[in-house]
N, C-alpha and C positions, 0 to 999 in steps of 0.2 A: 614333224616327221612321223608319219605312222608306220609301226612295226608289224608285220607280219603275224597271221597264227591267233595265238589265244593271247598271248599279250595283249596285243589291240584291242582285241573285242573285250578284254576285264579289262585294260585300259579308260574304253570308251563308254563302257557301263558304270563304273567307278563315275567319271567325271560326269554324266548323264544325271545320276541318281545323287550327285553333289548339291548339281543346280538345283535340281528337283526339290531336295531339302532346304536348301539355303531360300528358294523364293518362298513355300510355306513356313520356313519358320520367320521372313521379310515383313511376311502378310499380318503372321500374329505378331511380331512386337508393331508393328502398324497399329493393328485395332488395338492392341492394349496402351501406345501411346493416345492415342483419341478419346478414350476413355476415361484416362489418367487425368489428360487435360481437360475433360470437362467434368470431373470430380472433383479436384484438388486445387483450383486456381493454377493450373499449368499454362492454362487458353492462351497466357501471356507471352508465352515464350516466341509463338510465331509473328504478334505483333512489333515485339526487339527484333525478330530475325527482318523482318517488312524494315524497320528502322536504318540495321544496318545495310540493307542492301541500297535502300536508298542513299547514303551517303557512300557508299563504294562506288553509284553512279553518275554521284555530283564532282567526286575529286575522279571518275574516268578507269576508276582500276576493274578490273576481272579478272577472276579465278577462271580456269581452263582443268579438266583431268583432261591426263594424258594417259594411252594406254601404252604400254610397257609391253614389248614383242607383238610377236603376229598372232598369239593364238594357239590353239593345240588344234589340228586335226585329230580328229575321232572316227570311226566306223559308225556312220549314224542309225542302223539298224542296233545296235550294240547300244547307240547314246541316249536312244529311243526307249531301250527296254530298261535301261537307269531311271530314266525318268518317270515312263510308269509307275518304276515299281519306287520313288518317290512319292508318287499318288497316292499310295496305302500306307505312308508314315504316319501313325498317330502320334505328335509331340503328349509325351506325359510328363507333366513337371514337378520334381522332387523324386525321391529316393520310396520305393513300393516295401 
């Protein structure tokens, strides 16, 4: 249910500029898992994963996500200028 006013709109920039964060910081443990894995002997881990999937396929079972409600609407001009300003996140890691 979207509210009215400026709730909505900091609502909708709040959850905008969430995504926004959460897929840049997605990105970077990505590249720093691929990395990991071809430095350190990790490369292995996706081979175990290749392993069990296949036997999850022999005995028939599957995992399913499910999503949980319907969703927030947003004012997407408002969810828009979140995400933007997502865009000019620079992650800096550790204490300055």
């Amino acid at each position: 249910m979207v509210t009215t006013g400026n709730t909505a709109a900091t609502t909708s920039f709040q959850t905008g500029l969430a995504h926004g964060i959460a897929a840049k910081l997605t990105a970077l443990h990505e590249e720093r898992g691929t990395s990991m894995r071809a430095s350190t002997g990790r490369d292995l881990v996706p081979i175990k994963a290749a392993l069990v999937d296949d036997e999850l396929a022999r005995l028939g079972m599957t995992f399913e996500k499910r999503s949980v409600g319907r969703g927030k609407r947003v004012l997407r001009a408002a969810y828009h200028a979140g995400h933007e300003a997502a865009d000019r996140f620079e992650y800096r890691p550790g204490i300055e």
